[in-house]
N, C-alpha and C positions, 0 to 999 in steps of 0.2 A: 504493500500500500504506500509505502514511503516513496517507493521511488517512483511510481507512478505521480504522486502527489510532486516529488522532486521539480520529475518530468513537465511537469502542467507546467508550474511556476518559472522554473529557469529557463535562458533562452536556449535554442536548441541549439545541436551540436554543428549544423552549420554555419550559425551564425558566429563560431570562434574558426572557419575554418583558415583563415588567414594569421588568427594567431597561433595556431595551432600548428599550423607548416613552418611558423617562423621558431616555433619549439627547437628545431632542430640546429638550435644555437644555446649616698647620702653626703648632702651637699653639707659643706660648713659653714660655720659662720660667716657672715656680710661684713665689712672692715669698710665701715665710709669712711672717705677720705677728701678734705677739702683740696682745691687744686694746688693749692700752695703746697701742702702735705704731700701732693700725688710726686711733684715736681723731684720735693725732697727725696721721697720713696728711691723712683725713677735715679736720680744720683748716685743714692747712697751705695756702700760698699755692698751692705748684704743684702742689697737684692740678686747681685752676681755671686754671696756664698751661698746663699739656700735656693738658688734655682736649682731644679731636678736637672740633671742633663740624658737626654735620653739618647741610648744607643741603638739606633735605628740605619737601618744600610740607604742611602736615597741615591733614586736611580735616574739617570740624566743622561737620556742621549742612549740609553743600553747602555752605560758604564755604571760602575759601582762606585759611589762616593762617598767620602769619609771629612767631614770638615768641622771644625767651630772655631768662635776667637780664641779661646782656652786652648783648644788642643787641637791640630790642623786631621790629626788622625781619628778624631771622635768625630761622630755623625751630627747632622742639623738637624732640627725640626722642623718638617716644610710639610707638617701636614696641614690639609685647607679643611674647615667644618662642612660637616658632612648632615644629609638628614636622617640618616642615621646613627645611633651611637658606635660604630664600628670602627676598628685601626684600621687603615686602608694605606697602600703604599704611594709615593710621590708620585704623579703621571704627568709629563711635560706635554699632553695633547698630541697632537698630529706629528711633531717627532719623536715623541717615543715609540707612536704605531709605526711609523716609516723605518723604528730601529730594530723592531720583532723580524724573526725568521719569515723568509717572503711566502712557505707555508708549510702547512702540517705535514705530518707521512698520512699516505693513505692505505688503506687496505687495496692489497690485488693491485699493485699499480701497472702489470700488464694486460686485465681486464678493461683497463680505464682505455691502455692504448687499443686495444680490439674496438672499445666501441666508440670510437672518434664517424662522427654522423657523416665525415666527408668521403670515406673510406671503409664500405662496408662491406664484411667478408661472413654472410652467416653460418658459413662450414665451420668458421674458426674460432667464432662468437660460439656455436652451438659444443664443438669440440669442450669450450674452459667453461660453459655454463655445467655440463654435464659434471665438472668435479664437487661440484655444491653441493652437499648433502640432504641443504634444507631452507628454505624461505627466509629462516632466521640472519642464518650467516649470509645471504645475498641481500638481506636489507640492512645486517652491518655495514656491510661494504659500499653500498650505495650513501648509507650515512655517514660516513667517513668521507666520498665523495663531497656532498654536502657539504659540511662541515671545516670544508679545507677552503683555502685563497685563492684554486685556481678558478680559473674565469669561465673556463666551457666546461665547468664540471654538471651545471643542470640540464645543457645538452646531451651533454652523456648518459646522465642518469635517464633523463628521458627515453633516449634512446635502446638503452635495457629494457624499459619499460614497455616500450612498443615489441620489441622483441618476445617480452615474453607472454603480452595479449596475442601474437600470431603463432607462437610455436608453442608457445606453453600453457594454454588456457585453461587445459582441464587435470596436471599432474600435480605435483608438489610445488612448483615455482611459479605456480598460477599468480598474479599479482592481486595481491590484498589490499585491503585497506592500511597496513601500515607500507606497506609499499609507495602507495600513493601520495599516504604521508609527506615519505620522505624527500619524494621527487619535488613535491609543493613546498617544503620546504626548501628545498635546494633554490630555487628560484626565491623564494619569499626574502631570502639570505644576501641577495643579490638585487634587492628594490625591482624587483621585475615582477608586480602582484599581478595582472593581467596576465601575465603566463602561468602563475600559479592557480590563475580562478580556470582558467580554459581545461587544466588538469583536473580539474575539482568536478567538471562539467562532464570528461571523458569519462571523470570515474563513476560518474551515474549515469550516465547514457548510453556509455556504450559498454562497461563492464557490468552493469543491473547490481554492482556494488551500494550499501545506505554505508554514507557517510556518518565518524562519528562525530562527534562535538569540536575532539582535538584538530580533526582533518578543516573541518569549517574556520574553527577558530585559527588556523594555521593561515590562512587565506587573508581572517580576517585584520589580523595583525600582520600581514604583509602591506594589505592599504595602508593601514595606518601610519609603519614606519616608514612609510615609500616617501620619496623626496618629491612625486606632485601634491603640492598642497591648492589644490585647485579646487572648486565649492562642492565639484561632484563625489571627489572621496568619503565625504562622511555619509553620501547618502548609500553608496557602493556597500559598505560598512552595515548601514542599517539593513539594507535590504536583505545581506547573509543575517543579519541577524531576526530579520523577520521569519526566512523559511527556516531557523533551526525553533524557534517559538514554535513555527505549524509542524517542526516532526516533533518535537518533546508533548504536541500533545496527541499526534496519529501512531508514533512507534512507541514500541514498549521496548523500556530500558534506556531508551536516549533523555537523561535529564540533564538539565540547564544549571550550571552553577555561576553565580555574579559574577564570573571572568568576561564573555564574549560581551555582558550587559557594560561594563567597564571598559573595555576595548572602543567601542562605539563612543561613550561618553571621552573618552579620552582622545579621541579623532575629532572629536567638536572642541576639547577644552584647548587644544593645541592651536586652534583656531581663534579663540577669543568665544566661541558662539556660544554664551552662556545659559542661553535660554533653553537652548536644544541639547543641551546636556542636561540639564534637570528636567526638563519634559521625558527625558528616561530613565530619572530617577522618580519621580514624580509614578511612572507605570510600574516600576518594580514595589512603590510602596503600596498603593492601589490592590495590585494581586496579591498582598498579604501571602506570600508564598506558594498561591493557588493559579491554575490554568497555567501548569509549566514555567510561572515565571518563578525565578527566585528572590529570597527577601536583598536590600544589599547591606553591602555589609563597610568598614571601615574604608576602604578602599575606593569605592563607588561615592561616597560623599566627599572621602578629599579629592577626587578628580572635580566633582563638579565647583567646589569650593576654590580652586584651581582655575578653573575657567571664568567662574568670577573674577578671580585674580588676573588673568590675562585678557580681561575684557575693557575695553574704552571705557563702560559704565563709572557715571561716578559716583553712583549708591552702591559698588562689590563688595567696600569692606561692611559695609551691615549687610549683606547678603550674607557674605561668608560669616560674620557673629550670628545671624539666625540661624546658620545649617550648622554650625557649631553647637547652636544652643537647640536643635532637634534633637543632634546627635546623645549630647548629654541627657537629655529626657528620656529618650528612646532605650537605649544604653541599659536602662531600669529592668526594661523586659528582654533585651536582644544585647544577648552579648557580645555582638560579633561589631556591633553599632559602638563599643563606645572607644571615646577618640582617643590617638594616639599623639604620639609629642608631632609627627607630622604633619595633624591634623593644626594642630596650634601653630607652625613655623610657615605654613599655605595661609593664615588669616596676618602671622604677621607678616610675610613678603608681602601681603595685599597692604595694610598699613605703610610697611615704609618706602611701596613704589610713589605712593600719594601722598608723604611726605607726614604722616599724623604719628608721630613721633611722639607724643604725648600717651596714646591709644595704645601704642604699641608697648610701654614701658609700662603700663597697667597692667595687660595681659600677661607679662613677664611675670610680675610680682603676684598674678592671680595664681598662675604655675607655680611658685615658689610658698604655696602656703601646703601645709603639709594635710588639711583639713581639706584640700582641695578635692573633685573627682577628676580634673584635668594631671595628668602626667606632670613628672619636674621636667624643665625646661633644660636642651644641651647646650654644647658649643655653637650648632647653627642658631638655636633661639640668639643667644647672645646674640650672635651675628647681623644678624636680622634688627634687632632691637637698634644697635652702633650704628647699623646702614642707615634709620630711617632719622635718627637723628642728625645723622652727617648731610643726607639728603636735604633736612629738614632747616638745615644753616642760620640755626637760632642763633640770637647772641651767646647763649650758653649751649650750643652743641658740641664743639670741643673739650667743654669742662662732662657733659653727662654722658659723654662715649669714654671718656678717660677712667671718668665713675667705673660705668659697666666694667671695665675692660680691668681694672682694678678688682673689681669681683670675681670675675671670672678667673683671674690667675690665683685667687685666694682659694678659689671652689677647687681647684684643678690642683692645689697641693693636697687632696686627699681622695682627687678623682681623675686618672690620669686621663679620662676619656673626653672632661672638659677642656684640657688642654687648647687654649687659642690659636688659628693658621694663621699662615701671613697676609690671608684678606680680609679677616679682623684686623690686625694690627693696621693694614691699609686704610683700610677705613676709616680706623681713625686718625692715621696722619692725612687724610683727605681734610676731615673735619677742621684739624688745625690748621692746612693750608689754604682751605677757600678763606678764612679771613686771615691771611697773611701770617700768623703767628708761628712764624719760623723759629724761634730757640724752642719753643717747647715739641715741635714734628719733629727737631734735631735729638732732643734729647731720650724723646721715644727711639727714635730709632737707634740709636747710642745704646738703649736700654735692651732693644731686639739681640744687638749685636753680643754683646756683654754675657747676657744670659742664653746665648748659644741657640737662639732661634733666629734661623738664618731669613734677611729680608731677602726681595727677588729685586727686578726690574722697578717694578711698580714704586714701593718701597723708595727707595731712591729717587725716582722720579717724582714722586709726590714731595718730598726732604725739597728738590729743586724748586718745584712751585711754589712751597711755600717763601723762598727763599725769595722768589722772582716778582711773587706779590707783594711782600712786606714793605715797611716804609723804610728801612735799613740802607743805608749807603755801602754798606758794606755785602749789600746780595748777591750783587756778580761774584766778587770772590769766592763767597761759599759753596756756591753753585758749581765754579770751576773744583774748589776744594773736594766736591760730594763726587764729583764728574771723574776727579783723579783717584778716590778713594774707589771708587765704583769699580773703578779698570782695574786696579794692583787685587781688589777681592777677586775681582772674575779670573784673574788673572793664578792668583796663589792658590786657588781653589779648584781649579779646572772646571769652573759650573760659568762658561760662555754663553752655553744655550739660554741661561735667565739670571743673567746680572751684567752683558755685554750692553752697554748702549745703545740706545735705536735713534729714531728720528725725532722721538717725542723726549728722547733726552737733551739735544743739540738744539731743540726747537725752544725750549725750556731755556738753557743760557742763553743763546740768543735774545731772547724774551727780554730776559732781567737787564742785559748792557744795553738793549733799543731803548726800555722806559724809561733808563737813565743816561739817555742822551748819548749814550758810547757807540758810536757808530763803529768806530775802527776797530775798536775789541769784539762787536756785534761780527762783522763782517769777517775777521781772524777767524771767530771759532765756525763761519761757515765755510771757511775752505780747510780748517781740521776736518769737519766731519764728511768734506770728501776726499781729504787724504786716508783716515780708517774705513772708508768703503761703504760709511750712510750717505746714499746717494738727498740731496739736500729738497725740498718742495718748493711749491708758491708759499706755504708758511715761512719756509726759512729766509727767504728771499725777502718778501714784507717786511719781516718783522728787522731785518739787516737796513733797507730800506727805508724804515720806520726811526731806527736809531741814529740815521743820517741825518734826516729831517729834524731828530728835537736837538742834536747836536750843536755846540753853538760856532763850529770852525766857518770859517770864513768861505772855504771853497763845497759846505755841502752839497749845493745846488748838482755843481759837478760830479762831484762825489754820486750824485742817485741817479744822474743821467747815464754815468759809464757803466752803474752797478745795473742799470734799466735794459743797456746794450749787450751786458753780457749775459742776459733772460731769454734777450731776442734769439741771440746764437743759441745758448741752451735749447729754446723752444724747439727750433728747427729739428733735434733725433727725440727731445722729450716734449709732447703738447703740453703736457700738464702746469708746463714751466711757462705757457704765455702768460702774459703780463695783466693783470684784471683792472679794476677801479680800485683796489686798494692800493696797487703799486702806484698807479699813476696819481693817486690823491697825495702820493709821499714826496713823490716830486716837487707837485705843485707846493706844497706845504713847504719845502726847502727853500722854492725860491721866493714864498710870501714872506716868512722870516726873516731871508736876508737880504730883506728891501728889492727884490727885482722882479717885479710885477710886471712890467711889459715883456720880459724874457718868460714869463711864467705862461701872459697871452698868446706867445708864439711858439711855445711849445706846444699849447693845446690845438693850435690853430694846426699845427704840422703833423702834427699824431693824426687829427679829424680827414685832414686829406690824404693821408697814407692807408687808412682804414678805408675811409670811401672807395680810393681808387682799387685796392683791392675784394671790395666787394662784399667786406667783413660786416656782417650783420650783426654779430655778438659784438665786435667794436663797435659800432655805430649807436648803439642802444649801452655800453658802457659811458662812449662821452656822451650823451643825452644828460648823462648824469655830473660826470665833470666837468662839460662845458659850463653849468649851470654855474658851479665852485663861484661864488665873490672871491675874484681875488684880492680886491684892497678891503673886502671886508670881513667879518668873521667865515674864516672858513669851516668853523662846523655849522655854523648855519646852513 
């Protein structure tokens, strides 16, 4: 009956047939501490003796590293909070995956070469199938297939798979439904869900195969993580999950557990579509666990809470306190319902994307009551809690990230799990550096170093900004100071990959000599950072540009014309290097300052007809804007 019903509902088997041929490819005490106090803390001797140091191997690049300021042979701490309470080891993203083994061993790797789809021999195919004793060990093999890097491995697999509907339909290697499985996943593995649903298709229609739950939901979670996020996927999603609703109530033995319902919800939360994620949560509560739906459970409410969270809306965060506050109600009777510290760390990343930093530091403290029914709060809580106040760039946001952050290393002396990463600690030198308050971002970071939690990139870059903001006459130096400290660490440490300088480092000094007039030293450190090989932007360029103009040397003017001419050559192998309205207002500003306003008009006059004559649209709609420029009069106006 299933499959007939399958039958009805799916599209038929010729309507994949083009995809189908293309197949064949306990916390402690709280220690407040005023900021004065924190400052002191931060200095003193023993916070560098009673730091724990942990001996932790961090891996960089596939090499094994061993660093701290104490001992170059002892490990750092570079773990980031997690929404889990779990040790997890260092992962430097996309180059650590580019450092792993290019791939697995597989099972049978001259079965693999037998069945290349380009090259078919089924004497010799049929010869090595014969040595398999059993279904079992030819769907190891096919999942070891799967399961490895190489690229034509779900054409292969496929192609067993046909093989064994023509020859082997009726013996021991007839293809099963784990078989199918597997094949669907192979492809599901490989963001290619459209070849995986066309197999799901094959395998009720033309093998009279009932798919089970895992087979659908295998399918279903390939849309999901597939990289089209384009409006039709979530509906792709609903609709498997409609016909597995109509067999869990026509077949017997196919029951629905809150996973595929979750899967769906979570293809909409990814989205922002927050409605249409609780419109499935909304069904699962309705059926009170009756008509094959199931009830949901802790996981189906933080997805939709989630979605709230990634939604435009600017009612989410009472959205997400209501479903928070179901959950706990709920929770009474269903125990599956009540929430988890993740469930809390989803309402606060909703708080502190929208800046309610106040809201957020409640709910922390509602977590931390022990009379609570909400879980105690981790390292991400914390995190979460610093973010929305750094966000939130109160006058006192510096001072109550410092707070937290003071808590949290107090909590973590008898909880090694609270341990703070270094995107807490960023944080809060964020916090100190949007309003300039560069000795105290220094002395955190002093403090990072000292007690052997190692800073990254960031870290450092943030120490600069603050440095570049500040009112201090002395921030360029510090800046080069942090700039030189930064290299001899990358350098002593072998950790390149995340303490090497970028763009947004050189972009940063630059910054601080332009605001303060230092054109010459602006312009130095932009040909340092293309002698170490940061190729330099229109930021760098500006901002060198910039520092000409507030300069008060005599020959600025010149100075920003020659710096203007050697944009132009740039521009010519890099576009990104033409010249905008910003460059050109730096000019003009050069020569308003030093009295040469009719050179200032013929400059603009001679740019306007080199654009025209070439036909430049984007220039012509630039000086629209700086023709406009007063030059004998306020030129921000």
């Amino acid at each position: 009956t299933s499959v007939v019903v399958l039958s009805l509902l799916l599209p038929s088997a010729a309507s994949f047939a083009g995809t189908a041929s293309s197949l064949k490819r306990s916390r402690g005490s709280v220690v407040p501490l005023t900021p004065v106090g924190v400052r002191l803390h931060l200095q003193s001797r023993e916070a560098a003796a009673t730091a724990t140091t942990v001996t932790t191997t961090v891996s960089v690049g596939g090499r094994r590293q061993y660093w701290s300021p104490q001992n170059k042979r002892r490990p750092a701490r570079l773990n980031s909070p997690s929404t889990k309470n779990t040790k997890r080891k260092v992962s430097y993203g996309r180059k650590a995956r580019q450092a792993r083994p290019a791939q697995r061993k597989i099972i049978s790797p001259e079965m693999y070469q037998l069945f290349d789809p380009a090259d078919p021999d089924d004497q010799a195919r049929e010869a090595a199938l014969r040595k398999i004793p059993h279904a079992k060990v030819l769907t190891s093999m096919l999942g070891s297939w799967a399961k490895s890097r190489l690229v034509d491995a779900p054409e292969r697999c496929y192609e067993v798979l046909q093989h064994l509907r023509t020859h082997h339909a009726t013996d021991d290697l007839a293809p099963n439904e784990f078989t199918y499985s597997v094949v669907m996943n192979a492809f599901a593995r490989r963001n290619q869900p459209a070849k995986a649903e066309a197999v799901l298709i094959e395998m009720i229609q033309l093998s009279g195969l009932t798919p089970t739950p895992v087979n659908m939901g295998c399918v279903m979670n390939a849309w999901r993580t597939s990289s089209n996020h384009n409006e039709s996927t979530p509906e792709k999603c609903l609709r498997l999950l409609e016909l597995m609703k109509e067999m869990s109530r026509e077949t017997e033995g196919f029951s629905l557990a809150p996973i595929p319902f979750n899967t769906v919800m979570d293809t909409y939360a990814t989205r922002g579509m927050a409605t249409e994620a609780e419109n499935v949560l909304n069904e699962m509560l309705a059926s009170n666990g009756q008509q094959g739906i199931p009830m949901p459970d802790v996981v189906s409410y933080n997805t939709v809470m989630k979605a709230w969270w990634k939604s435009n809306s600017r009612d989410a965060p009472e959205n997400c306190k209501r479903l928070l506050t179901d959950m706990m109600r709920l929770s009474q009777h269903h125990e599956q319902l009540k929430p988890n510290v993740i469930s809390l760390n989803i309402v606060l990343a909703g708080l502190a994307s929208r800046r309610r930093a106040v809201e957020a530091e409640e709910l922390l403290r509602l977590m931390q009551n022990e009379n609570s029914v909400v879980p105690p709060p981790n390292a991400y809580t914390y995190g979460s809690v610093i973010h929305a106040w750094t966000k939130a760039n109160a006058d006192d946001s510096p001072d109550r990230c410092l707070q937290l952050l003071m808590e949290l290393l107090e909590l973590a002396k008898s909880d090694k799990e609270l341990e703070p990463g270094v995107i807490t600690f960023n944080s809060v030198l964020a916090a100190f550096a949007n309003q300039g308050r560069a000795k105290e971002a220094e002395d955190l970071l002093r403090f990072m170093m000292k007690t052997g939690r190692a800073p990254d990139r960031v870290s450092f870059n943030t120490v600069m900004n603050a440095w570049s903001k500040s009112d201090s006459p002395h921030g360029p130096e510090q800046c080069k100071l942090w700039l030189s400290q930064m290299r001899q660490l990358a350098e002593r440490t072998d950790m390149v990959d995340c303490l090497s300088p970028d763009i947004f480092t050189f972009n940063t000094v630059i910054d601080a000599y332009a605001k303060r007039g230092e054109g010459a030293e602006a312009e130095a450190m932009l040909k340092e950072m293309s002698e170490v090989g940061v190729r330099p932007d229109i930021v760098s360029f500006n901002s060198a540009l910039g520092g000409w103009a507030k300069s008060d040397v005599d020959d600025a003017p010149d100075q920003c014309k020659r710096l203007l001419s050697e944009m132009y050559e740039l521009a010519q192998e890099y576009k990104e290097l033409t010249p905008n309205c910003i460059s050109y207002k730096a000019v003009i500003e050069a020569y308003k300052d030093s009295g040469r306003n009719e050179e200032a008009q013929q400059f603009v006059k001679r740019r306007q007809n080199v654009l025209s004559s070439s036909g430049n649209e984007d220039g012509d709609s630039q000086w629209m804007v700086v023709a406009f420029i007063p030059i004998r009069g306020n030129l921000d106006d």
